[in-house]
VOBA-1610 file (N, C-alpha, C; in pm, whole numbers, padded with zeros to 5 digits, always signed):
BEGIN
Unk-02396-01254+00475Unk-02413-01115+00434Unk-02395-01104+00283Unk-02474-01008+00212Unk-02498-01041+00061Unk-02377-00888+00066Unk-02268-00923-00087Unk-02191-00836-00083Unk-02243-00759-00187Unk-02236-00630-00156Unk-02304-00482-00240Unk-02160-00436-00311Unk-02138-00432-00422Unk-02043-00397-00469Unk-02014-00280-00466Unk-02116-00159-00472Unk-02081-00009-00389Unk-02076+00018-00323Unk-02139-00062-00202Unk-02146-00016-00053Unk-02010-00053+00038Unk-01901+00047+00094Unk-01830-00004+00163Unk-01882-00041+00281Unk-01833-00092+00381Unk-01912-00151+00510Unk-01880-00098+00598Unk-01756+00028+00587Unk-01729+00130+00661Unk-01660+00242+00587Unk-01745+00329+00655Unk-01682+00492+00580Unk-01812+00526+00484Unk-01753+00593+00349Unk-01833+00660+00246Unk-01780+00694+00143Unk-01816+00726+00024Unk-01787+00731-00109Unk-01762+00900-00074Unk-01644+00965-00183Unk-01645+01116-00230Unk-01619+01065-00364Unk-01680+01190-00448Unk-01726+01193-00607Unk-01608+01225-00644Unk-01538+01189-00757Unk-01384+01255-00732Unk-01388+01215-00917Unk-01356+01345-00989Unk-01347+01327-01116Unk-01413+01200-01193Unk-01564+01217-01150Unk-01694+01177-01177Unk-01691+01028-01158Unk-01591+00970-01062Unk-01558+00848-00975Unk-01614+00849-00871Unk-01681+00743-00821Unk-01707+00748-00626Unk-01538+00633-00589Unk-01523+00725-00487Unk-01407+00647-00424Unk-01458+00631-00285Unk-01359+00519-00246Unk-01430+00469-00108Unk-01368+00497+00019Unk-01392+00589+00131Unk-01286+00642+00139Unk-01331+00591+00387Unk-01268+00585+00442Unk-01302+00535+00583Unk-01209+00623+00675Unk-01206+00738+00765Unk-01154+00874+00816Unk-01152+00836+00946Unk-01070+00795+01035Unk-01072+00822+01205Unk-01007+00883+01263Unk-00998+00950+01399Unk-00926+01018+01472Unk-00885+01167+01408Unk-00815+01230+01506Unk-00823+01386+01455Unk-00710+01453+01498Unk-00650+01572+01393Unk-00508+01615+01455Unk-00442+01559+01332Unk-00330+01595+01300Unk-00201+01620+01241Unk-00071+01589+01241Unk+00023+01554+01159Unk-00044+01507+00967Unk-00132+01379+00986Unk-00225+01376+00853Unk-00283+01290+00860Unk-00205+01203+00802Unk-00241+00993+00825Unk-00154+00907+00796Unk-00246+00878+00696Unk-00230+00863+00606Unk-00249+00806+00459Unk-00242+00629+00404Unk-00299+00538+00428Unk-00285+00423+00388Unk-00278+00363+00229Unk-00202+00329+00154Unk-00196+00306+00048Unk-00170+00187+00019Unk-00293+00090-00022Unk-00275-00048-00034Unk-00187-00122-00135Unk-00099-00238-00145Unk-00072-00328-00230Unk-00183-00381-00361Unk-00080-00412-00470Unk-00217-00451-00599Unk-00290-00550-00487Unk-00433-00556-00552Unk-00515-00612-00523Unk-00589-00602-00375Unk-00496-00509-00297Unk-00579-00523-00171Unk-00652-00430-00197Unk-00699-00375-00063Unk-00825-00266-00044Unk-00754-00211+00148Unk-00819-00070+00130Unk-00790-00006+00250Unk-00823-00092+00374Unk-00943-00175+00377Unk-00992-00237+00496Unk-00940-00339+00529Unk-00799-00385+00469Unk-00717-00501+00498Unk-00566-00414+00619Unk-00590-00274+00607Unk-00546-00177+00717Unk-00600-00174+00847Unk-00733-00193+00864Unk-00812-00166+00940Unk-00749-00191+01107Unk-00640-00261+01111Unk-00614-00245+01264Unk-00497-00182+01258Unk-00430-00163+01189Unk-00298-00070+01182Unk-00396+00079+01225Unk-00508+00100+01132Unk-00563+00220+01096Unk-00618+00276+01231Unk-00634+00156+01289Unk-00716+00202+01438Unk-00607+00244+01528Unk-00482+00211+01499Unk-00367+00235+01580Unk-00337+00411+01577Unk-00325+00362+01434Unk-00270+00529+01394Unk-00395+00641+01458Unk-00504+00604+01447Unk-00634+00697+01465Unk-00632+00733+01606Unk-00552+00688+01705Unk-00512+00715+01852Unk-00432+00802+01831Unk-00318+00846+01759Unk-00261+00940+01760Unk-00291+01068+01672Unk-00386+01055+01547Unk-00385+01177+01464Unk-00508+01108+01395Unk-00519+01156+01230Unk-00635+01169+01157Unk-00587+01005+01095Unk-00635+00935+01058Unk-00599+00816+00990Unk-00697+00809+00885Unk-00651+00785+00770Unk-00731+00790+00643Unk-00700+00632+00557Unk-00833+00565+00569Unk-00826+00424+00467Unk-00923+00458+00349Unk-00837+00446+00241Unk-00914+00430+00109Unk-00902+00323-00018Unk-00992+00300-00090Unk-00959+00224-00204Unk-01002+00307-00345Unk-00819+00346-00431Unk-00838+00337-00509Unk-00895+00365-00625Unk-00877+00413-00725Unk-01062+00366-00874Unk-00987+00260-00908Unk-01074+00153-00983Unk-01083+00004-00961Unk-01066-00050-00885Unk-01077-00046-00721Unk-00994-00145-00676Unk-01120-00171-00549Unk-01148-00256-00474Unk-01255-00222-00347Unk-01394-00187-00373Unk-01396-00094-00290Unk-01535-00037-00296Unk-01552+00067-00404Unk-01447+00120-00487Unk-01480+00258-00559Unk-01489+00198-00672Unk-01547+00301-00764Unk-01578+00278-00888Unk-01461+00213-00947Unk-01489+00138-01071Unk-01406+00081-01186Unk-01330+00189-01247Unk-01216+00121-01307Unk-01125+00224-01395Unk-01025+00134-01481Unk-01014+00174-01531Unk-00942+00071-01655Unk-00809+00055-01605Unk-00780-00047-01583Unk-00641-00121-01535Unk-00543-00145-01601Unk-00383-00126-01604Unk-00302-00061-01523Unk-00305+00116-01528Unk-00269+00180-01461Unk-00260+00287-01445Unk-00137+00390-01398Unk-00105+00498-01421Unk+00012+00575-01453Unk+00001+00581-01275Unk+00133+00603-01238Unk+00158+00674-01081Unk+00115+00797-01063Unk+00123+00880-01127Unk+00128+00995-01140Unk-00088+01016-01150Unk-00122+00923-01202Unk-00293+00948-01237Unk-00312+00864-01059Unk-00297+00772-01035Unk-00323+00754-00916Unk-00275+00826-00799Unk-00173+00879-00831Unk-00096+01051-00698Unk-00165+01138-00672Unk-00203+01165-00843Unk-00300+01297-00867Unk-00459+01275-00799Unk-00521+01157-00806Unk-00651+01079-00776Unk-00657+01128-00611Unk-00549+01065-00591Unk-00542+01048-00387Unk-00542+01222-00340Unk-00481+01305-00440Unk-00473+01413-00380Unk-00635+01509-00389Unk-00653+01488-00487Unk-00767+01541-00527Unk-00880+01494-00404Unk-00849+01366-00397Unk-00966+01315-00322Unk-00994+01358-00175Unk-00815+01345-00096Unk-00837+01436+00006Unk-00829+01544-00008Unk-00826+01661-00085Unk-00950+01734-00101Unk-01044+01769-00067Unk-01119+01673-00185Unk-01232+01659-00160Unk-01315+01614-00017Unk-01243+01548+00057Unk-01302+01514+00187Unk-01267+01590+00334Unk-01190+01689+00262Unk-01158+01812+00399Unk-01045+01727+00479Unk-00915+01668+00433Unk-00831+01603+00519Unk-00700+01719+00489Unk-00680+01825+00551Unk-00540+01881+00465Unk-00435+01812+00527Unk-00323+01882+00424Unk-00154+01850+00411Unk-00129+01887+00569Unk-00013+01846+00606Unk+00067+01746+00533Unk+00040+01604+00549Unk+00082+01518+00529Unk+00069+01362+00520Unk+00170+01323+00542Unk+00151+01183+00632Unk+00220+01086+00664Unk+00132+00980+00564Unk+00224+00911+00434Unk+00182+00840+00359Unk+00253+00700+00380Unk+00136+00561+00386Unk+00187+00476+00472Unk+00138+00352+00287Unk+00262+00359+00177Unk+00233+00274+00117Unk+00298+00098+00151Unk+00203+00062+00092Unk+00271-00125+00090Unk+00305-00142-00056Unk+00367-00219-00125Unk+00401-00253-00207Unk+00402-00188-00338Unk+00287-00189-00403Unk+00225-00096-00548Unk+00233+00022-00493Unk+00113+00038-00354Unk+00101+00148-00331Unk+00267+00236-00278Unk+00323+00198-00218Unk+00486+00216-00213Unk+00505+00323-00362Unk+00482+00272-00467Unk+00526+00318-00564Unk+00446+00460-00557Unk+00319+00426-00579Unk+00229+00566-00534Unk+00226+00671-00442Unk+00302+00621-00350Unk+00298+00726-00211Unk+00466+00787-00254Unk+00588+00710-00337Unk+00691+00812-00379Unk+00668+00886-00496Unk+00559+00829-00571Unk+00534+00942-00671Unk+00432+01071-00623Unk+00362+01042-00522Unk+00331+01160-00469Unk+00394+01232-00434Unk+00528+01224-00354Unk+00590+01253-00274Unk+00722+01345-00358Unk+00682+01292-00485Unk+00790+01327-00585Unk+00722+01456-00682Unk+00566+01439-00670Unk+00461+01523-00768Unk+00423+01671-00673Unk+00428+01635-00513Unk+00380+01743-00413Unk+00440+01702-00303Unk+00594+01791-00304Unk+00644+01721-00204Unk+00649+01841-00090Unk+00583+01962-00086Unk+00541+01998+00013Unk+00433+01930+00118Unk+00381+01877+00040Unk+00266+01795+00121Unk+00237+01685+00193Unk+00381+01642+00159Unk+00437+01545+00249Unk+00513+01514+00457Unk+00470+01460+00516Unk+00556+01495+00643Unk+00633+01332+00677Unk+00623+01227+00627Unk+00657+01144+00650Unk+00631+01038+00534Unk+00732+00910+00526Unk+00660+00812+00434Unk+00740+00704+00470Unk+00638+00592+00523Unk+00607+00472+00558Unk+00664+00353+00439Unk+00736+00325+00373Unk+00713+00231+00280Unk+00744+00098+00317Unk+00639-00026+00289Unk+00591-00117+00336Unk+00642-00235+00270Unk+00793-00303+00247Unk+00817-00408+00131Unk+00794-00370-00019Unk+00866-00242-00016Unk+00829-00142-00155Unk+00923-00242-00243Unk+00828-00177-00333Unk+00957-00258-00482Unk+01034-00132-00523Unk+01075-00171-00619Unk+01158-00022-00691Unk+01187-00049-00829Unk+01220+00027-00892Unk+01218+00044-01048Unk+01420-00032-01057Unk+01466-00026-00968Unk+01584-00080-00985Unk+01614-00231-00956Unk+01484-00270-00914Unk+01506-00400-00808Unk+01591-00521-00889Unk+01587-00546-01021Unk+01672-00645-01064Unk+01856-00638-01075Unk+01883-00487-01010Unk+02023-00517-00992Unk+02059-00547-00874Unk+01956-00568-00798Unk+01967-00640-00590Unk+01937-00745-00598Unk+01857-00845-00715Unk+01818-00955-00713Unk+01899-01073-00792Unk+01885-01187-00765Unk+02011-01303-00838Unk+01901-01312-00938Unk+01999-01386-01080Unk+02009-01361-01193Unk+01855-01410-01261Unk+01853-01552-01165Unk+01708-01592-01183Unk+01574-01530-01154Unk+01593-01413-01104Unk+01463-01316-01104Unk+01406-01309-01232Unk+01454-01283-01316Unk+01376-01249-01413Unk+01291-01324-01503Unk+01338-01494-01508Unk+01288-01566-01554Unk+01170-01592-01456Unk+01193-01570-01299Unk+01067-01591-01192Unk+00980-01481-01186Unk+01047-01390-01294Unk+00904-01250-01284Unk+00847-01310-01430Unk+00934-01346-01500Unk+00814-01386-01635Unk+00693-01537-01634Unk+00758-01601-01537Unk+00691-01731-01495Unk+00570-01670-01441Unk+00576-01599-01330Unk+00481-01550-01247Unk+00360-01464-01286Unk+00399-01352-01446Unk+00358-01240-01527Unk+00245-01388-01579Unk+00266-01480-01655Unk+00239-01576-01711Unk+00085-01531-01701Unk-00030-01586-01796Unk-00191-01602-01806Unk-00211-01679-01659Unk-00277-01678-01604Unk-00353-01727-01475Unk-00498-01781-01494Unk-00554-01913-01510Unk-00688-01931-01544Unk-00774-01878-01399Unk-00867-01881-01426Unk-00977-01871-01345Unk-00993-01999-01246Unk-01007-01955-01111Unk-01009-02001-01044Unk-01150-02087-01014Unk-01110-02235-01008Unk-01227-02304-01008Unk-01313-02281-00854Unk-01375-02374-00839Unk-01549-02367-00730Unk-01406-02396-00584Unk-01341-02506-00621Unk-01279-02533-00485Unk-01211-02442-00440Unk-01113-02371-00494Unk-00990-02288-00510Unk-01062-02157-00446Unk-01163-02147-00502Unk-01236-01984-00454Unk-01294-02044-00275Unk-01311-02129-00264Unk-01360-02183-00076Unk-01228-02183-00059Unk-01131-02274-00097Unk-00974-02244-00009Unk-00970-02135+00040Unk-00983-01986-00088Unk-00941-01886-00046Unk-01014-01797+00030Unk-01161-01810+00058Unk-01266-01836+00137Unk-01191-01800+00289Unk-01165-01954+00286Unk-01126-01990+00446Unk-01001-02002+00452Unk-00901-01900+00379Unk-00784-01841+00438Unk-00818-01710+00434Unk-00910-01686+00405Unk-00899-01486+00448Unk-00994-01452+00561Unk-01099-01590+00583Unk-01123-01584+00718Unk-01033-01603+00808Unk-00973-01675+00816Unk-00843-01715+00888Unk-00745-01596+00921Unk-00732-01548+00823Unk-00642-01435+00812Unk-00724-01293+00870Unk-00781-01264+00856Unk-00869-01140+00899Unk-00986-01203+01002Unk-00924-01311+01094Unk-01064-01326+01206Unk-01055-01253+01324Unk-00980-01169+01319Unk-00946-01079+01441Unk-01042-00922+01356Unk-01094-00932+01264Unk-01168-00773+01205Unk-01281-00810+01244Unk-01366-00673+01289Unk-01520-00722+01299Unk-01597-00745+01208Unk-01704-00873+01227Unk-01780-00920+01158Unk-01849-00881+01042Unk-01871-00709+01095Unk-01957-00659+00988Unk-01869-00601+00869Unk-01702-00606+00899Unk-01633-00576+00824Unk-01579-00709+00738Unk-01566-00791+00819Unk-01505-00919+00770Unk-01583-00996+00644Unk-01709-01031+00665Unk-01733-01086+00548Unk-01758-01024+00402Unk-01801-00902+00386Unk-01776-00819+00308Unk-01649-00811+00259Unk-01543-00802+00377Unk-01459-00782+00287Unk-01395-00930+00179Unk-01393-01029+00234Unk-01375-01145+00170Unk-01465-01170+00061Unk-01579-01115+00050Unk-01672-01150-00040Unk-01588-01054-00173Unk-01561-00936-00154Unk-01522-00831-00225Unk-01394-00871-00253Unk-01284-00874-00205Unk-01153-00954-00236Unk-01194-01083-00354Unk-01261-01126-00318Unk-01268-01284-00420Unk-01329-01270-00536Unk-01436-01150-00526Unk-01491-01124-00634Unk-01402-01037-00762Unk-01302-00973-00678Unk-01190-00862-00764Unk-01081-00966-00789Unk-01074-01060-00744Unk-00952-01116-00761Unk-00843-01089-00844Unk-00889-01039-00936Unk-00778-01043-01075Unk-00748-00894-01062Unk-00774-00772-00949Unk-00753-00682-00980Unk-00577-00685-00956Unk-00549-00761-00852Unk-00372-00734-00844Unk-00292-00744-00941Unk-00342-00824-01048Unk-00242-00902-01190Unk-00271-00739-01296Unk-00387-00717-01241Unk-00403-00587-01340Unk-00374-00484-01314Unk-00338-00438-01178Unk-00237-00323-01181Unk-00132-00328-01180Unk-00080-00439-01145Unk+00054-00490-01256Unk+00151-00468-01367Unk+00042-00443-01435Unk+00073-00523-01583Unk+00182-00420-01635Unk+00196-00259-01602Unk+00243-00243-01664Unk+00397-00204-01535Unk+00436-00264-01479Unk+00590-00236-01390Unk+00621-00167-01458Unk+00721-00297-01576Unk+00862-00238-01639Unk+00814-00174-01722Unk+00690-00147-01829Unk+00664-00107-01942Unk+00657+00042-01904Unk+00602+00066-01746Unk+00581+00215-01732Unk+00627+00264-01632Unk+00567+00192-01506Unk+00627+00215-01368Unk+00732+00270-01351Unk+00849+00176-01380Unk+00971+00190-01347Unk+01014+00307-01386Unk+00997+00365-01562Unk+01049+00471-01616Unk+01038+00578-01556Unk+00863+00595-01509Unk+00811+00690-01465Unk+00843+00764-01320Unk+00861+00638-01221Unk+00952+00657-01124Unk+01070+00729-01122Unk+01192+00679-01194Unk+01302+00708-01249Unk+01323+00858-01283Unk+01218+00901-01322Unk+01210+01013-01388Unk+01146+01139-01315Unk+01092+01061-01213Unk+01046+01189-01159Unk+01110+01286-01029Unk+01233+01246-01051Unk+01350+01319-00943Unk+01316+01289-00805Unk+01405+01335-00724Unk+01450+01264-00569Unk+01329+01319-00482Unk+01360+01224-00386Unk+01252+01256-00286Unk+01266+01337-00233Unk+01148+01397-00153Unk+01169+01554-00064Unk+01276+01474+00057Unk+01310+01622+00134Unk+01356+01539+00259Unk+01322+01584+00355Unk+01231+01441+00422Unk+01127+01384+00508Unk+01168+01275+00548Unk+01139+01233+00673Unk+01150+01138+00768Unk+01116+00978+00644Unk+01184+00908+00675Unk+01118+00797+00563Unk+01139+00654+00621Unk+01064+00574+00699Unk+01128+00454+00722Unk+01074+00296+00588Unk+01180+00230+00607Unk+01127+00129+00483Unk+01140-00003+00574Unk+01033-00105+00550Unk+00967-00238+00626Unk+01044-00297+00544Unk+01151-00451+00586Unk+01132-00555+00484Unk+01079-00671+00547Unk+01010-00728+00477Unk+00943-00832+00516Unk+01035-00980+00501Unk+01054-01051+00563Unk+01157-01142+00575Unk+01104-01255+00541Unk+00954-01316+00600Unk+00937-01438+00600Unk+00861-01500+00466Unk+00817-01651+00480Unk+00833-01691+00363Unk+00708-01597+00262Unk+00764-01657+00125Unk+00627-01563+00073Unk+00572-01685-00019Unk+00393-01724+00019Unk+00377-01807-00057Unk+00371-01773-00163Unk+00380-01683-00252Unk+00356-01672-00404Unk+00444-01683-00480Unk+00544-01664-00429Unk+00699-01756-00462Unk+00734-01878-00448Unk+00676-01930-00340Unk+00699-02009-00300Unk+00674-02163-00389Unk+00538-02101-00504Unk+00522-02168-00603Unk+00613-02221-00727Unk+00704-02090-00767Unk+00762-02095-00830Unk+00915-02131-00828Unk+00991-02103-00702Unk+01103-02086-00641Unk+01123-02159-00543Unk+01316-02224-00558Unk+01304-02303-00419Unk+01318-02248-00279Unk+01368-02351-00163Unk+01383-02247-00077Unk+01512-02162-00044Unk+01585-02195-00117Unk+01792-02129-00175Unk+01714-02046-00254Unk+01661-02036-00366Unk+01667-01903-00427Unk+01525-01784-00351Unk+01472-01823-00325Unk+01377-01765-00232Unk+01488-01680-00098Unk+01526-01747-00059Unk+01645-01689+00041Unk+01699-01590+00002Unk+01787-01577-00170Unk+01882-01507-00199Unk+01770-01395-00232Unk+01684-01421-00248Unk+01562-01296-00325Unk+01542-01188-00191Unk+01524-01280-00074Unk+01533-01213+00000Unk+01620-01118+00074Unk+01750-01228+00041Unk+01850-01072+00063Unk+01852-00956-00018Unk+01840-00965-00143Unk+01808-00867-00212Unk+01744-00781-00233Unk+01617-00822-00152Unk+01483-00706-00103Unk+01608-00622-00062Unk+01636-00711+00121Unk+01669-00658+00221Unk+01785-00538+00164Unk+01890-00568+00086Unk+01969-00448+00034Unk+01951-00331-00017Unk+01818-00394-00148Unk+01785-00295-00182Unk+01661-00213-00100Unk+01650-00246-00014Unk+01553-00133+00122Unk+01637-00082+00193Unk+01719-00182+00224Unk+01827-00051+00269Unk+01912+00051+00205Unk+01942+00038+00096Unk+01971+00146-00028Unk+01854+00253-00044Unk+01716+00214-00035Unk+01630+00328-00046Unk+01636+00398+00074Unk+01664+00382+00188Unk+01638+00416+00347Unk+01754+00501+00299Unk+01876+00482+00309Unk+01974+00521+00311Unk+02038+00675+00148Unk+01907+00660+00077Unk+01928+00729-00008Unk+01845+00864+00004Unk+01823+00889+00155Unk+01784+01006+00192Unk+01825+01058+00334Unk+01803+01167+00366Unk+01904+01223+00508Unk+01820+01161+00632Unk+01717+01148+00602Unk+01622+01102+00715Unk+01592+00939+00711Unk+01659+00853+00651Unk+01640+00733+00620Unk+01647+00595+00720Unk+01559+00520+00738Unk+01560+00413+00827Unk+01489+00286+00783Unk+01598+00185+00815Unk+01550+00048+00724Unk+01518-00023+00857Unk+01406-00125+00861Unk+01369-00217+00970Unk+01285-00289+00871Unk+01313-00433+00987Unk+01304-00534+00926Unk+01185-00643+01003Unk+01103-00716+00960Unk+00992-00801+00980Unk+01055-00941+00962Unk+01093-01006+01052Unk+01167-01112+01008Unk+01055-01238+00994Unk+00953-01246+01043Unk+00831-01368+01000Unk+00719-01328+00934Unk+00773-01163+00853Unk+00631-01170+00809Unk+00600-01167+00668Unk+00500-01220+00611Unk+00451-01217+00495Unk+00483-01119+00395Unk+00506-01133+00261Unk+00481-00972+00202Unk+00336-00922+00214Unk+00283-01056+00127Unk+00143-00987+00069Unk+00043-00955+00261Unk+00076-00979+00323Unk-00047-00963+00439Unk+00061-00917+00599Unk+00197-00852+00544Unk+00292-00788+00700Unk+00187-00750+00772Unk+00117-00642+00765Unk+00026-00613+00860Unk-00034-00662+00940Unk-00090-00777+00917Unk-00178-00875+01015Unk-00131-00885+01153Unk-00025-00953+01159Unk+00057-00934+01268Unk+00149-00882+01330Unk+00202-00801+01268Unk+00311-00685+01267Unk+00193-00553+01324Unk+00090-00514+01365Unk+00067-00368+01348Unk+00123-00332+01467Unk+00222-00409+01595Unk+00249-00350+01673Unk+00391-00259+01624Unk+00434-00314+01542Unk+00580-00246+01455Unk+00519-00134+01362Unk+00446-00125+01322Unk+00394-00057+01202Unk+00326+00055+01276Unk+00267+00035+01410Unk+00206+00152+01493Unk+00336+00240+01539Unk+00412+00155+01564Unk+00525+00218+01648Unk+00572+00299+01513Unk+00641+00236+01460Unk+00680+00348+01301Unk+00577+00456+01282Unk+00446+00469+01312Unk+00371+00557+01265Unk+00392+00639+01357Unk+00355+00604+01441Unk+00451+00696+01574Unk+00577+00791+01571Unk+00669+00765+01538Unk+00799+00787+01485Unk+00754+00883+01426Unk+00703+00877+01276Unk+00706+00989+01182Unk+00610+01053+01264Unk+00442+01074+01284Unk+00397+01152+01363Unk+00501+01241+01414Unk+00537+01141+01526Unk+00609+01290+01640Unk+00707+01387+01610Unk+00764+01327+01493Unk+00899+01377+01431Unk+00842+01444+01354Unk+00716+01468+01264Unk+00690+01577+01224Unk+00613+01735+01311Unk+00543+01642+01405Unk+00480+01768+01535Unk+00621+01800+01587Unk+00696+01769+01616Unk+00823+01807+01662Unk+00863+01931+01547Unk+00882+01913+01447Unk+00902+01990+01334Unk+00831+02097+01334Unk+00691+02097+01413Unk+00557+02174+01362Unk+00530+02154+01215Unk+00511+02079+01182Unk+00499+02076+01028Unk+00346+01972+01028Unk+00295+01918+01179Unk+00225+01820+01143Unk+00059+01887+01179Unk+00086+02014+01217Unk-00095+02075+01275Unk-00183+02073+01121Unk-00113+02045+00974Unk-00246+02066+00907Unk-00212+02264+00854Unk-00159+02220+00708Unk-00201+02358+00617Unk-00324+02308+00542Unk-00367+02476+00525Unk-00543+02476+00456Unk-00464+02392+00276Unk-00488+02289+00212Unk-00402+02278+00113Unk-00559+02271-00029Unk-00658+02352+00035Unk-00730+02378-00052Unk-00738+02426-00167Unk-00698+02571-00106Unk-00630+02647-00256Unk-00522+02648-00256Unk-00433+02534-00252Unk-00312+02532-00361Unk-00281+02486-00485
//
């Protein structure tokens, strides 16, 4: 299958501050769940979590500007311009408030700065092996020299290296359908460098910006840690300090869980950071579940008109 760089292979583009974003809508009912990908992924690496959630309410997969199927945008980018982006967009596509926002990693950061920018509009939030603007006082000392190792130039990936990664994302996504699957690998390999580039700016901006934008609403909130090994560390780090890194997630997720009235930490003990989902969506359905009902329980989850607000 020849990959179309505009064409997603499911869903449709909305025009969104003279951007096409790429945006894939199932199931119906209230709040809608919100998927917010990790740097470098794309919404359709959701796609069976998404089908989970779409049994119970509206499930919304999107990618992004730069990232997937939507238009380009100059890389790294403010939380607050990507909060503002997602809101606008549903919008634009007739999905109203409130939301159950289900970020992973980067997006983690994006779904609390939403949450921090319009926190009426919020009914739940999912965060997926989130980082945090504090994370180097949970982590041993050698983090920082393993975040500057890692920050490091990255060459371009030669002819072999791009088939390795080929036939691990077949591997990894051979349970998606076909007409989704190769597209999406074609599109992943071709962006490759988008994860290093929304990146770039953590500490320079992220973090501050976070920091600054006062406490979360209070809403149901559960936080994932992902336990098992992570190869991208795994490069750099042995398996003792890899361990201690990991306790340090694990604390500091439970410090975020716990730093709100509705707070709940659970834990993924074999799974990946960069790809929990794959095999986890029976945990990740069930959590979606959770917030769902706990907000229809609330009545808070039938859907305000959040057009004109």
């Amino acid at each position: 299958m020849t990959y179309e760089a505009g064409r997603p292979p499911l869903g449709r583009h909305y025009e969104v501050g003279g951007r096409k974003l790429a945006v894939y809508r199932s199931g119906e009912g209230g709040p809608a769940v919100v998927f917010l990908p990790g740097a470098g992924l794309v919404g359709l690496e959701f796609l069976n979590v998404h089908e989970r959630a779409a049994e119970l309410t509206t499930s919304v997969l999107y990618d992004r500007g730069g990232t997937g199927w939507s238009d380009a945008v100059e890389l790294p980018r403010s939380a607050e311009e990507v909060a503002t982006e997602l809101r606008d967009l549903l919008r634009t596509a007739g999905i109203p408030a409130p939301y159950v926002l289900a970020g992973h990693s980067l997006g983690a950061f994006h779904a609390r700065r939403y949450a921090q920018l319009f926190p009426g509009e919020v009914a739940g939030l999912l965060l997926l092996d989130p980082g945090h603007e504090d994370i180097f006082d949970y982590l041993p000392a050698e983090a920082a020299e393993l975040n500057e190792q890692m920050s490091s130039d990255i060459p371009e990936l030669t002819a072999e290296q791009l088939e390795q990664s080929r036939t691990a994302l077949a591997e990894l996504y051979a349970g998606w359908p076909r007409a989704v699957l190769e597209p999406l690998i074609e599109n992943r390999l071709a962006l490759w460098r988008t994860g290093l580039a929304e990146t770039a700016n953590f500490e320079s901006e992220l973090y501050g910006e976070l920091r600054a934008g006062g406490a979360l609403p209070d809403v149901p909130l559960i936080v994932f840690t992902a336990m098992g090994r992570n190869p991208y560390w795994a490069q750099f780090a042995s398996e003792e300090l890899e361990r201690r890194l990991h306790e340090g997630l694990h604390a500091m997720h439970a410090a975020m869980a716990a730093s709100v009235p509705r707070g709940e930490h659970r834990t993924l003990d074999d799974a990946p950071h960069q790809y929990l989902q794959v095999k986890h969506a029976d945990a990740l359905a069930e959590a979606i579940g959770d917030l769902v009902g706990n907000s229809r329980r609330r009545g808070t989850g039938a859907g305000i008109d959040n057009l004109g607000v």
